[in-house]
C-alpha positions as CSV (number, residue, x, y, z in Angstrom):
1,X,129.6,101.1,190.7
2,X,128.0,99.9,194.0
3,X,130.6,99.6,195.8
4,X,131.5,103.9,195.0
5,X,127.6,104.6,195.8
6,X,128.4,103.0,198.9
7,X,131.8,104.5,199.7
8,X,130.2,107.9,198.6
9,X,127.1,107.5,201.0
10,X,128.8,106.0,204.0
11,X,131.7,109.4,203.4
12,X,128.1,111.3,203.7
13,X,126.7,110.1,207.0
14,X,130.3,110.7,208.2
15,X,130.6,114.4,207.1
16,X,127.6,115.1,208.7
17,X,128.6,113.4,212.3
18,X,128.7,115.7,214.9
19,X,132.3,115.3,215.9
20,X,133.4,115.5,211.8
21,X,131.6,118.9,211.6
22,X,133.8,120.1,214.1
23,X,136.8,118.3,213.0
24,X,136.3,120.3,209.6
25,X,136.2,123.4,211.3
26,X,139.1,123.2,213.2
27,X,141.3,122.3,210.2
28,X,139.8,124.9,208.1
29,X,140.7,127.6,210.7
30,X,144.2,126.6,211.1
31,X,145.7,128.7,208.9
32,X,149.5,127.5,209.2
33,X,148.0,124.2,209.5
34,X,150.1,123.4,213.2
35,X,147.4,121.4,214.7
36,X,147.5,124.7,217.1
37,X,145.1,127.2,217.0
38,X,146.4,130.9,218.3
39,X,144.3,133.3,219.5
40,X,143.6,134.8,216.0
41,X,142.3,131.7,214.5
42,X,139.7,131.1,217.6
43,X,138.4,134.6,216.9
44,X,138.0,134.2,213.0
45,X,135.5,131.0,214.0
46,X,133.1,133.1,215.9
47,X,133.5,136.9,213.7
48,X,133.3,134.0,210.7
49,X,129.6,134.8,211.5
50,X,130.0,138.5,211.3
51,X,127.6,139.0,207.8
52,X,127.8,142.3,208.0
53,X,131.2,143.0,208.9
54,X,130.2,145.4,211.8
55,X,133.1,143.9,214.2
56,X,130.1,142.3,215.7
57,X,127.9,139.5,215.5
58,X,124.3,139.3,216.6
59,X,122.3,136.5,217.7
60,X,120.3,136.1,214.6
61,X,123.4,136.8,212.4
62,X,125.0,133.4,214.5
63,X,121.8,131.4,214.5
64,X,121.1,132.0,211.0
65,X,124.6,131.1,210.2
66,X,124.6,128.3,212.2
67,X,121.8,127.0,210.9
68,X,121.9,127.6,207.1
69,X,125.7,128.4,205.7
70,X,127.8,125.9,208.0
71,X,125.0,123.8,209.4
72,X,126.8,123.2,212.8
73,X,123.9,121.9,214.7
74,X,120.5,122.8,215.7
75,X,118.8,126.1,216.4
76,X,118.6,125.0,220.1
77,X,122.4,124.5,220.0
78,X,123.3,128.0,218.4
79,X,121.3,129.7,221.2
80,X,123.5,127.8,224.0
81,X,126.4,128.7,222.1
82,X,126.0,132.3,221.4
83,X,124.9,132.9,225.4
84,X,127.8,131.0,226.5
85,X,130.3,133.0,224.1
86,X,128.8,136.0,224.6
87,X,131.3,136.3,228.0
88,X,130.1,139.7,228.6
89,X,126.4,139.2,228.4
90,X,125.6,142.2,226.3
91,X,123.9,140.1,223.5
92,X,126.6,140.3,220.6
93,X,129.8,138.6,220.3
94,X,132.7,141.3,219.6
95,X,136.3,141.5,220.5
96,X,135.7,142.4,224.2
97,X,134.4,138.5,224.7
98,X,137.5,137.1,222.4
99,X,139.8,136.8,225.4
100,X,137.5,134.8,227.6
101,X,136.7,132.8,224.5
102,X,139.9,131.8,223.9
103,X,141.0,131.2,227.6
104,X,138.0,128.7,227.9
105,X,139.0,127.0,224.8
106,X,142.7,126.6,226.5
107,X,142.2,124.4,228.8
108,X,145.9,123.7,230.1
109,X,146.7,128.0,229.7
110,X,149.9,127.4,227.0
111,X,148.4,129.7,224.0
112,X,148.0,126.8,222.1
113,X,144.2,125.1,222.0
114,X,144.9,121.8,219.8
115,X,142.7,119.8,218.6
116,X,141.7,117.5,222.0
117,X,140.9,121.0,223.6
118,X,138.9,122.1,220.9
119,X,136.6,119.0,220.4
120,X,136.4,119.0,224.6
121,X,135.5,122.5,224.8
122,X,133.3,122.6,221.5
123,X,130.9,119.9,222.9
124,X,130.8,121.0,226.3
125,X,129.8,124.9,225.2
126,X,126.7,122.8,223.2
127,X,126.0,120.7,226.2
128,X,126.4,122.1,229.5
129,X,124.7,125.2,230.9
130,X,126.6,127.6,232.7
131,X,125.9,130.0,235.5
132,X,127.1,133.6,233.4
133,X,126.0,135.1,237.2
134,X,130.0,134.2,237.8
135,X,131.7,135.6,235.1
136,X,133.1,138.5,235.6
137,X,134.1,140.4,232.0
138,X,137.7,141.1,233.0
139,X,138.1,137.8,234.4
140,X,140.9,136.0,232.1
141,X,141.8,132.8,234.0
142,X,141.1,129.3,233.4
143,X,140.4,126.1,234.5
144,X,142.8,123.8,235.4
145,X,143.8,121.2,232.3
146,X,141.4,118.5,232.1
147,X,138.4,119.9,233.8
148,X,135.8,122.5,232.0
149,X,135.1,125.7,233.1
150,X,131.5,124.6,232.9
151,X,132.1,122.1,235.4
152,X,134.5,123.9,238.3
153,X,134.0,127.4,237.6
154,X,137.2,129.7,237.3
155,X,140.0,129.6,239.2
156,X,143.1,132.1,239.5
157,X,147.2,131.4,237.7
């Protein structure tokens, strides 16, 4: 009996790890479960948080999801987020910013983000700022595979 209290809480404190969390999601949005996410299954993560099924979803609708219904982070963290994804800058996430989404999440540019990119990407989009200043909407290149966009800025195919 201890020893599944123990199992059971230790599975717990796992869950809730900061790398799991994302872990989770990743396999839960790969549909044809290929280890590859295509472009469709990166945009189902972020219109996931569409409540009201607009086609597009608004800070508070991200935050509140964020916070409450998948409990991905902090409220801090869903801000960063939503700014960074919102490639466009016009305050909602919609299918204009899907492409950019997807091209930063694809680090090495072969329509396939696995799950290395993913976690990489994911944790830099919480941590590091970026200057939005140099995005330019209809910009669709990417960084070079290894780096972050966050870190070298965008460079051309």
């Amino acid at each position: 009996m201890k020893l599944v209290l123990i199992c059971s809480f230790f599975g717990l404190l796992y869950a809730d790890s900061e790398p799991q969390r994302e872990y989770i999601l990743f396999e839960k949005v790969d549909h044809d479960l290929s280890g590859c996410l295509d472009r469709s299954e990166v945009d189902n993560i972020f219109l996931a948080f569409d409540t009201d099924h607009n086609q597009e979803v608004t800070r508070t609708e991200f935050e509140n999801d964020w916070l409450t219904l998948y409990q991905l982070g902090n409220a801090r963290e869903a801000n960063l987020l939503f700014n960074k994804a919102d490639a466009n800058g016009d305050g909602h996430l919609t299918h204009t910013d899907m492409p950019l989404i997807y091209s930063y999440f694809d680090m090495n540019s072969d329509g396939c983000v696995d799950m290395n990119e993913f976690l990489t990407q994911w944790g830099d989009l919480k941590l590091a700022p970026i200057d939005v200043s140099v995005i330019d909407a209809g910009d669709t290149t990417v960084a070079p595979a290894g780096t972050t966009h966050a870190n070298n800025g965008h460079h051309g195919r």
